[in-house]
C-alpha positions as CSV (number, residue, x, y, z in Angstrom):
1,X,-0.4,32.8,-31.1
2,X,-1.5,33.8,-27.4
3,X,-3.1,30.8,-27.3
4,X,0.0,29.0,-27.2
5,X,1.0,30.2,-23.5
6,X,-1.9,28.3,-22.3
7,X,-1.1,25.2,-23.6
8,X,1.2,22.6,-21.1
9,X,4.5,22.5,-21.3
10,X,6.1,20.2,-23.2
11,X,9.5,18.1,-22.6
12,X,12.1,18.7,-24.7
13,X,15.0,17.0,-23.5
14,X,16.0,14.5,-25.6
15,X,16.3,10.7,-25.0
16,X,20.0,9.9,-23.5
17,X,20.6,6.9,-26.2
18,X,23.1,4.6,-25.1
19,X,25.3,1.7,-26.6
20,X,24.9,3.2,-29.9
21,X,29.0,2.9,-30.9
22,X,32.2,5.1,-29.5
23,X,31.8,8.2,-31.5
24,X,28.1,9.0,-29.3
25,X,30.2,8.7,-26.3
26,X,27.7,6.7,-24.2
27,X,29.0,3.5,-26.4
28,X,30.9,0.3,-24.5
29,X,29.6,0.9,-20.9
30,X,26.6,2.5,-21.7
31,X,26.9,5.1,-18.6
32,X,26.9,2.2,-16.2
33,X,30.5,2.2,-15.1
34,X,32.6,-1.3,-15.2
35,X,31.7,-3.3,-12.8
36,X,29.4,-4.1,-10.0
37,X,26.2,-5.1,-9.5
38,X,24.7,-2.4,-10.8
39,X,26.5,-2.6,-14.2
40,X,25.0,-6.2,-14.9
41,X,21.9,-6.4,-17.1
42,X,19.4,-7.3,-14.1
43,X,21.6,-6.1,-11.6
44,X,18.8,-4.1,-9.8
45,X,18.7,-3.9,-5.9
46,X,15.8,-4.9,-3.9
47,X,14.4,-1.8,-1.8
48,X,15.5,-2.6,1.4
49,X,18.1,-5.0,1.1
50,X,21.2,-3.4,2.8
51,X,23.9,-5.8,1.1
52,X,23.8,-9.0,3.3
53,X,23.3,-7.5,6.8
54,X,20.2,-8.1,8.6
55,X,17.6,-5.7,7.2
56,X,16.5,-2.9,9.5
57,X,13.2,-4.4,9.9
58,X,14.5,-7.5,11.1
59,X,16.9,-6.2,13.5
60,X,14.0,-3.9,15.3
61,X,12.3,-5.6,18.4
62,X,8.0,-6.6,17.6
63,X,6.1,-5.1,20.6
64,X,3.0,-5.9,21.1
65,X,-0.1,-8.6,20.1
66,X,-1.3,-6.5,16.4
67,X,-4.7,-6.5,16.2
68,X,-7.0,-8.4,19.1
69,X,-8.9,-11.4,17.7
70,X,-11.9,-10.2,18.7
71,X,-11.9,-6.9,17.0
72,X,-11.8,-8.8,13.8
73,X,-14.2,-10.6,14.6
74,X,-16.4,-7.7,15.6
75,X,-19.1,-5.5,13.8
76,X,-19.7,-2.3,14.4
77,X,-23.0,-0.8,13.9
78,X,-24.3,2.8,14.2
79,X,-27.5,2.4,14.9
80,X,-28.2,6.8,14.9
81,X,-27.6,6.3,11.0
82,X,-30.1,4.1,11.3
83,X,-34.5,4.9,11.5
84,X,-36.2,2.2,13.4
85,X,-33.6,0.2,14.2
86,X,-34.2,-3.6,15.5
87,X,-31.7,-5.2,17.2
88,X,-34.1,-8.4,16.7
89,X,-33.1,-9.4,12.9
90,X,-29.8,-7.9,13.1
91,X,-28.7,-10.9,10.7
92,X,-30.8,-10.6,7.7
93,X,-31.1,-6.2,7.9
94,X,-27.4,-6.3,7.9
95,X,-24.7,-7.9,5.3
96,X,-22.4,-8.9,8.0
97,X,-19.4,-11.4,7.1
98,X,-19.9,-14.7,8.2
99,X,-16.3,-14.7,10.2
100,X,-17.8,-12.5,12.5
101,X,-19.0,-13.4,15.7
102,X,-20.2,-10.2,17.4
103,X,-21.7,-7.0,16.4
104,X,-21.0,-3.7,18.5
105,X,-24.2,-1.6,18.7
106,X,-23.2,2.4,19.1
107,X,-26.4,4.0,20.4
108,X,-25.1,6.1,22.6
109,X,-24.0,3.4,25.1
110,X,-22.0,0.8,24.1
111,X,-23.7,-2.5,23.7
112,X,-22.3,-6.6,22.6
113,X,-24.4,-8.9,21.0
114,X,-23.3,-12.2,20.4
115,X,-24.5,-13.7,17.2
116,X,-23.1,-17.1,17.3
C-alpha cells in the first residue's frame, strides 16, 4: 500500500451538474443569475472588449515606424560559424528568402552586400 503515496493525486470533486430539476438546487437558472449577457446561451465576452467604450488599445497613441523595411529585408550572416567562408557564392551556399535584398556579414566588422 506504500506505493500508493507515490502515485498523483487524483481529483475528487465532483462535476457541479446543472439544469437537472428544482430539487438539485442548480435547476431553472442553472447558477447563471437572471439576466444579462452573461446568462444567455452564447453570451460570452470578447477579451478586451470593455462594453462599447473605445478599447484601451485604441485609445493609446502609436509611436514610432515598427520595424524598418530594410531590416526585413536583410540577412544576417555569421560568418565565425562559418570555415572557409566565400562571400563570392553567397547565393547558392546560403538558403536565403528571395524577399531579401541584402545580406549583413558579421565578421568582426560589419559589412552590406547588396544582392539584387
Amino acid at each position: 500500500m506504500n506505493f500508493l503515496s507515490s502515485w498523483p493525486k487524483i481529483n475528487n470533486k465532483r462535476m457541479k451538474r446543472v439544469g437537472r430539476g428544482q430539487g438539485s438546487g442548480r435547476g431553472n437558472y442553472c447558477c447563471r443569475g437572471m439576466k444579462g449577457q452573461k446568462s444567455r446561451s452564447g453570451g460570452s465576452i470578447k477579451p478586451g472588449f470593455e462594453g462599447g467604450q473605445t478599447v484601451i488599445w485604441k485609445r493609446t497613441p502609436k509611436r514610432g515606424m515598427g520595424v524598418s523595411i530594410k531590416k526585413r529585408l536583410t540577412y544576417y550572416i555569421n560568418s565565425k560559424l562559418y570555415e572557409n567562408f566565400d562571400e563570392t557564392n553567397i547565393k547558392e551556399n546560403f538558403n536565403i528568402p528571395h524577399y531579401c535584398k541584402y545580406v549583413r556579414i558579421f565578421n568582426g566588422n560589419k559589412k552590406i552586400i547588396k544582392i539584387r
